[in-house]
C-alpha positions as CSV (number, residue, x, y, z in Angstrom):
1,X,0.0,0.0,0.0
2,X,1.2,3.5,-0.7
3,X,1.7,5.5,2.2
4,X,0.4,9.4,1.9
5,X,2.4,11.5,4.0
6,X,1.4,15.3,4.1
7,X,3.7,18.4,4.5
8,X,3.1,21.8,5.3
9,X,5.1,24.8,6.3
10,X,3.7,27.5,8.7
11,X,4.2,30.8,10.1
12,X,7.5,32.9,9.3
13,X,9.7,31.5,6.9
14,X,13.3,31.2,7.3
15,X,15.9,29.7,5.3
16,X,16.5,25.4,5.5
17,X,12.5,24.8,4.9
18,X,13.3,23.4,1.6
19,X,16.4,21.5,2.5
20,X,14.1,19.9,5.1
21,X,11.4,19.3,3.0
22,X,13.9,17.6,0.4
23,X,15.6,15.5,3.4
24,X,12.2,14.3,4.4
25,X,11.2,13.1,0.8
26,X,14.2,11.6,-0.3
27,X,14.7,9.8,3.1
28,X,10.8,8.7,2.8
29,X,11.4,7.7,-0.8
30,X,15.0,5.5,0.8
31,X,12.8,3.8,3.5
32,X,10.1,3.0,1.9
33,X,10.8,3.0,-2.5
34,X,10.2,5.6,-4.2
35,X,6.9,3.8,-5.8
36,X,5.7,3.3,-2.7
37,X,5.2,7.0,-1.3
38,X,2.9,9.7,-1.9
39,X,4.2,13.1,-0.5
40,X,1.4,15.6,-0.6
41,X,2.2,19.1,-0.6
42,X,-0.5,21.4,1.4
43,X,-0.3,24.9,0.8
44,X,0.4,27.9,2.9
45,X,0.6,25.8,6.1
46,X,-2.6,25.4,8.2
47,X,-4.4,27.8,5.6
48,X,-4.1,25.4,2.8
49,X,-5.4,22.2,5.4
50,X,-8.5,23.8,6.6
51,X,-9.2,24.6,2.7
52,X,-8.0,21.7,1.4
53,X,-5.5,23.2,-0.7
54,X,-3.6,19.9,-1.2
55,X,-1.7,18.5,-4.1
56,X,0.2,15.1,-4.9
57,X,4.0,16.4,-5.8
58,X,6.2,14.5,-8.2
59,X,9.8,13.4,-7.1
60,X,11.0,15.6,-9.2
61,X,9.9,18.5,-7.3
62,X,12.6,17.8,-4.6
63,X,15.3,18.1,-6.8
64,X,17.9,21.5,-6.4
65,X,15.6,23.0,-3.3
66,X,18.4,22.3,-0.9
67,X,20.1,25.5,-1.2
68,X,16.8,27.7,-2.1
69,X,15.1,30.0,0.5
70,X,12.1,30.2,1.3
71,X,9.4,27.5,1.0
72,X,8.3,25.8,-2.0
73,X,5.0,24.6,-0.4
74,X,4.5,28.7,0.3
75,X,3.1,30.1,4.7
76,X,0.7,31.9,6.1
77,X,0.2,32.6,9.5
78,X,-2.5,30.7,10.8
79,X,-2.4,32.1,14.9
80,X,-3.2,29.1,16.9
81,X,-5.6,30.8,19.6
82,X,-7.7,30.9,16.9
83,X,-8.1,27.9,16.2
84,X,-10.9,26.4,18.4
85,X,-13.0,29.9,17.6
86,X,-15.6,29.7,15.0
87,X,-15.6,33.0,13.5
88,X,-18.2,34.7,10.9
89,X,-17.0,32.5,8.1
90,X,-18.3,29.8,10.1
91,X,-15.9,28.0,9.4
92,X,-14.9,25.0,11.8
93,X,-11.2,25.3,11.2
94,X,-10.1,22.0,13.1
95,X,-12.7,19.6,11.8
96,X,-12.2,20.9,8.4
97,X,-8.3,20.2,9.0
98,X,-9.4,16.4,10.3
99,X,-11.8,16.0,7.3
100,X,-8.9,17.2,4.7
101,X,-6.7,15.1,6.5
102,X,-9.0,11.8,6.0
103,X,-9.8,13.2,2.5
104,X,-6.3,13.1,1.5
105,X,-6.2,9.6,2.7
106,X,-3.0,10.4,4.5
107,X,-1.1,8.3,6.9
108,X,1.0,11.4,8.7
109,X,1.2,14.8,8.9
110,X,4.7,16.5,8.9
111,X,4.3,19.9,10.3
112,X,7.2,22.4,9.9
113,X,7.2,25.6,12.0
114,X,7.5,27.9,15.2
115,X,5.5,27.7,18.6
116,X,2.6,28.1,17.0
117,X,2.7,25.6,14.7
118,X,3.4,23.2,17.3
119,X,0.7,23.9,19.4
120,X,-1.8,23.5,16.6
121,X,0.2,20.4,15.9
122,X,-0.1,18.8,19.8
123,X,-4.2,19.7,18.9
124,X,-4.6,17.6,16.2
125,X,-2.6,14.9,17.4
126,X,-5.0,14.8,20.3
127,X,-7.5,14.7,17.9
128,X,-5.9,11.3,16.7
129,X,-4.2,12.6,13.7
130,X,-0.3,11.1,13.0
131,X,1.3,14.3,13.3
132,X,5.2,14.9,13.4
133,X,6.8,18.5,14.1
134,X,9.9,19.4,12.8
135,X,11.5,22.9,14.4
136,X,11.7,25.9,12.6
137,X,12.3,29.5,13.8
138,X,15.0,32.1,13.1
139,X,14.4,32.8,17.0
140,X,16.1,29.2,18.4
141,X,13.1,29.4,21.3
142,X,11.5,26.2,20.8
143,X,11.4,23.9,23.9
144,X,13.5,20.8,23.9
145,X,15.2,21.5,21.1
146,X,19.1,23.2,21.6
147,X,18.6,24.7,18.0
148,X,16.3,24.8,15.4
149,X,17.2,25.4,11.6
150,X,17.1,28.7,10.2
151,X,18.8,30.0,13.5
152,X,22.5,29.9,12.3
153,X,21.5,31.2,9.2
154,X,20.2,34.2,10.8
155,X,22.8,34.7,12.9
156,X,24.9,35.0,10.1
157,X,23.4,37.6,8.1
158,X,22.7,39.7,11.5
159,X,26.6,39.4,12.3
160,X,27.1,40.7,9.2
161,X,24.6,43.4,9.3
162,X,26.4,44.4,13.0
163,X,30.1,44.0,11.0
164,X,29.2,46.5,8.5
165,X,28.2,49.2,11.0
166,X,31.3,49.2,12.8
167,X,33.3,51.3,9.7
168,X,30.4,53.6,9.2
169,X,30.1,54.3,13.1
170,X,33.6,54.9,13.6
171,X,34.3,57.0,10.4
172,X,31.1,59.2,12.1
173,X,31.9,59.1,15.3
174,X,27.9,57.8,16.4
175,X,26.4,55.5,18.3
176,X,24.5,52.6,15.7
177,X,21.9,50.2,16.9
178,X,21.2,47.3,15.2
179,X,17.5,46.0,16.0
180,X,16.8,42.0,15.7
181,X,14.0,40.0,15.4
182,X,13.4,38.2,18.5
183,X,10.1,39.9,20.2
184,X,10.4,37.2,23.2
185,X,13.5,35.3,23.8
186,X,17.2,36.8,22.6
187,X,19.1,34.1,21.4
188,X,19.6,35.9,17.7
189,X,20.2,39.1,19.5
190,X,23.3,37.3,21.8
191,X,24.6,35.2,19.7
192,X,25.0,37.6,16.6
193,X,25.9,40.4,19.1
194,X,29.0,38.4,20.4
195,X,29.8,37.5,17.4
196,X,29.5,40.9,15.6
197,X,31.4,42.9,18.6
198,X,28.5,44.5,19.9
199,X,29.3,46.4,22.8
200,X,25.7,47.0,24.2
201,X,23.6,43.8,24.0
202,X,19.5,44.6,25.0
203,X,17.6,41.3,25.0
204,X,14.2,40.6,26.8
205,X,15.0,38.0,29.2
206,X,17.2,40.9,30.9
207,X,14.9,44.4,31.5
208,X,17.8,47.1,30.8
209,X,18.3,50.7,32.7
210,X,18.8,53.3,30.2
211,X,21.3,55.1,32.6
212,X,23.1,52.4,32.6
213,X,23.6,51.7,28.6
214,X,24.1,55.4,28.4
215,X,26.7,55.0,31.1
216,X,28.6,52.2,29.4
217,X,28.2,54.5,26.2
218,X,30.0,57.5,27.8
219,X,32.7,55.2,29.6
220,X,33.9,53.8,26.2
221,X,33.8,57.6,24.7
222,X,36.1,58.5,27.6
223,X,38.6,55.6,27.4
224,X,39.0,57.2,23.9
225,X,36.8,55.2,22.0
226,X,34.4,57.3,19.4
227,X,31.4,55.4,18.4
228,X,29.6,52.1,20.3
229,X,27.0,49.4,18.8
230,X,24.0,47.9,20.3
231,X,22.7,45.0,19.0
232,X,18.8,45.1,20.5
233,X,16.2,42.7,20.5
234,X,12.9,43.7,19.0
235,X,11.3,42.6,21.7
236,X,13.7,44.3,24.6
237,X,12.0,46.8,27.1
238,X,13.0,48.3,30.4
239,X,13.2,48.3,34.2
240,X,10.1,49.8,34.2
241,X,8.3,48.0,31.7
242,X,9.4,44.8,33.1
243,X,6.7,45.8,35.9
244,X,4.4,45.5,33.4
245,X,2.3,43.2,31.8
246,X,2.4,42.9,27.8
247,X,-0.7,44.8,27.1
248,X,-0.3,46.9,29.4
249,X,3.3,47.7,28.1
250,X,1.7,47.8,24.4
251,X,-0.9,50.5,25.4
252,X,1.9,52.9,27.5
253,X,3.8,52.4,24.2
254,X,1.1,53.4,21.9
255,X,0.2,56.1,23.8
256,X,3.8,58.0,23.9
257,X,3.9,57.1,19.9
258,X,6.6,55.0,20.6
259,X,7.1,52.9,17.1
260,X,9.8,50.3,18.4
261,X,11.8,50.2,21.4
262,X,15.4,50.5,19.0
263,X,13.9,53.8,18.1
264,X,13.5,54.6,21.7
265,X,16.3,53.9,23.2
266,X,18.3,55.6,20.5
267,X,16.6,58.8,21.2
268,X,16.9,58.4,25.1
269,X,20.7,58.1,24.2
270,X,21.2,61.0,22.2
271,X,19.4,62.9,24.9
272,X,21.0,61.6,27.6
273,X,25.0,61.8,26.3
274,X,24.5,64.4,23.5
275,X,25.8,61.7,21.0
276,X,24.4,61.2,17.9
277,X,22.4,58.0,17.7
278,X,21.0,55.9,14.7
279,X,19.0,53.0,14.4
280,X,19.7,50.3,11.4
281,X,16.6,47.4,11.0
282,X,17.8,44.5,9.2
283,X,14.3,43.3,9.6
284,X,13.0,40.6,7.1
285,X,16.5,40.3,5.5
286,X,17.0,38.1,8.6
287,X,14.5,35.9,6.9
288,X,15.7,35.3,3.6
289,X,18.4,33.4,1.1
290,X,20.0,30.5,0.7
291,X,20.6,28.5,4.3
292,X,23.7,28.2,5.3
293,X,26.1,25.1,5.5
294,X,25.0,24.1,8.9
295,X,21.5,24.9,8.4
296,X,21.2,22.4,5.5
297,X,23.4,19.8,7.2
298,X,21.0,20.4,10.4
299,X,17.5,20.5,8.1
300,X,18.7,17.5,6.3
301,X,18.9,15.7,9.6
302,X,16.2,16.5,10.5
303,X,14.2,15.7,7.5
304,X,15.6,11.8,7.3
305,X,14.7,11.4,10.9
306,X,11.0,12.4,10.7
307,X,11.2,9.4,8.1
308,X,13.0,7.7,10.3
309,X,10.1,8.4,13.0
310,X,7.4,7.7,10.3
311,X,8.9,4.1,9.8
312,X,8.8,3.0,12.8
313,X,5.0,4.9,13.4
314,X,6.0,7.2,16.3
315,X,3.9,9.8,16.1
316,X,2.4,12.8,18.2
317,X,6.0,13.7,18.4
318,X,8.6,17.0,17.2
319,X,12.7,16.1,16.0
320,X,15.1,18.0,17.9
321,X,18.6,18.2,18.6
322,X,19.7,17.5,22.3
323,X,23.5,17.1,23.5
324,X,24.8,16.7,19.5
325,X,22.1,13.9,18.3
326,X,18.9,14.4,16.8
327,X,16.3,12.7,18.3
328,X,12.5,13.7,19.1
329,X,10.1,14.9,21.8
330,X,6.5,14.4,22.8
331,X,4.7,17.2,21.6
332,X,2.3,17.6,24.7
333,X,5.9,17.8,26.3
334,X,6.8,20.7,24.4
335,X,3.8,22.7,22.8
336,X,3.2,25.8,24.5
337,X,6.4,26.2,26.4
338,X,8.9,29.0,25.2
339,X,12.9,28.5,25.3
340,X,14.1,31.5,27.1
341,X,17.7,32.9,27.2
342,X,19.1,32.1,31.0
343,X,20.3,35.6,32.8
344,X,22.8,33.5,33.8
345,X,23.9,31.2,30.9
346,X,27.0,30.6,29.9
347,X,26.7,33.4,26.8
348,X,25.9,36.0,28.7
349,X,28.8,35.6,31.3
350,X,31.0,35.5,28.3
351,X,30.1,38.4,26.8
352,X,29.7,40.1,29.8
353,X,33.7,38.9,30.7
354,X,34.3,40.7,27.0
355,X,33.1,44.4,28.6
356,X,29.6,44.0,27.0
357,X,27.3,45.5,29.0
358,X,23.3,44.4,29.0
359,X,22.0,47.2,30.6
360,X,21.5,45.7,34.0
């Protein structure tokens, strides 16, 4: 019998999606002959399975996608709180998604995403669909998991976004912040800021002082030293804010027209020391091209051991890499929880023993 295994992507794409997609296929096609699978592309992730937006892909289709960006199988963002809530469409998103599942005759579900994609994967396993996660985020904050591909890509391009502003900030003599996606946990933000020389680092797991950037801004412009560089989370915010909750924080923020926090602190800073201050977003860039070595190496790991999982029927679970091998979790173990950056992890004490300050 030929099995039917479905494929989706969902939420923010990064690069390695189609170097996993490829591993899982031509593992699947190894396992189990190549006549003897059925890999059925769904479109724009969780979108494309509660319309139904399915379609039977040819072997050929996985053929020179390991180095492309992006996602051949295309995303959407399909928020997973949403899920359970019958809106005016009327539309009963998750037994649509169980009746395209059964209409597509497939045996598994390979689900490629974020948090959200894994909680909405953990629902319809409990639902008693064969679902298997596979960990994608540029943010590295999935539980379970000590990375996730895309990650090291992103790091990459945001080092060298951070590289390139140390010639323009010295031949100007300003301070340049660099603002990185990462609205809850700062691994991006750390690890590209070590790697780039930042000598400010502003991530959310540690609320900053703004005297205290500005002092570690003025102490390097007295040791002789003519420009700084912050690399700052999107999501980073204050002492004061960290009394907060997120709503609340959101509506103090609207209300003082306050765009980003980069933006904010870079004013506060020119204020403060009298130094001119810019901000630099790298933004979406963070998101695109071709994977780096390690993140195909890593996606195409991962992709042959979802096959690997699908062989041996183990579902309701999510691939991940723990101590250097890649192996899998439950996903009721790890849907729903967020990877946070440790105050006191072994990163931050290094940069910290560097001279980089985090505001604290």
């Amino acid at each position: 019998m030929k099995r039917r295994i479905g494929i989706l992507t969902s939420g923010g794409d990064c690069p390695g999606l189609n170097a996993t997609i490829r591993g899982v296929a031509k593992a699947c096609f190894e396992c189990f002959g190549q006549n003897n699978v059925q890999i059925v592309g769904i479109s724009n992730g969780y979108y494309g399975l509660i319309n139904n937006m399915c379609r039977d892909m040819a072997p050929s289709e996985f053929s020179g996608i390991l180095t492309r960006g992006g996602t051949i199988l295309g995303t959407k963002r399909q928020p997973f709180k949403m899920m359970t809530v019958i809106g005016e469409d009327n539309v009963d998103k998750v037994k649509n998604m169980k009746d395209t599942y059964r209409k597509q005759k497939l045996d598994c579900l390979l689900t490629l995403g974020g948090n959200g994609t894994h909680k909405t994967s953990q629902l319809l396993a409990s639902e008693g669909l064969n679902v298997i996660g596979l960990p994608k985020t540029i943010d590295n904050d999935i539980y379970g998991t000590d990375v996730t591909f895309g990650f090291h890509t992103a790091v990459d391009i945001a080092t060298d976004a951070i590289d390139r502003l140390h010639t323009t900030a010295a031949s100007h003599s300003r301070i340049l912040l660099c603002e990185i996606m990462g609205n809850k946990a700062g691994w991006l933000t750390l690890y590209s800021g070590i790697a780039g020389g930042a000598d400010i680092i502003l991530i959310p797991e540690i609320p900053y002082d703004i005297d205290i950037v500005c002092e570690s801004v003025m102490k390097r412009n007295e040791s002789g030293k003519n420009f700084s560089i912050l690399a700052v989370a999107e999501g980073a915010y204050d002492i004061e804010e960290a009394k907060l909750k997120k709503k609340e924080r959101a509506k103090l923020r609207a209300e003082k027209g306050i765009v980003t926090a980069t933006s904010r602190i870079a004013a506060q800073i020119q204020q403060k020391t009298g130094i001119e201050a810019r901000v630099c977003v790298p933004g979406h860039m963070l998101r695109g091209g071709s994977p780096s070595a390690y993140d195909r190496m890593l996606a195409t790991q991962f992709g042959v051991h979802a096959a690997k999982l699908i062989l041996q029927e183990k579902y309701g679970r999510t691939v991940a890499k723990v101590g250097g091998e890649i192996t899998s979790n439950k996903l009721a173990d790890i849907a729903g929880k967020t990877k946070f950056v440790d105050p006191k992890d072994q990163l931050v004490s290094t940069a910290k023993n560097l001279g980089v300050s985090f505001g604290d």
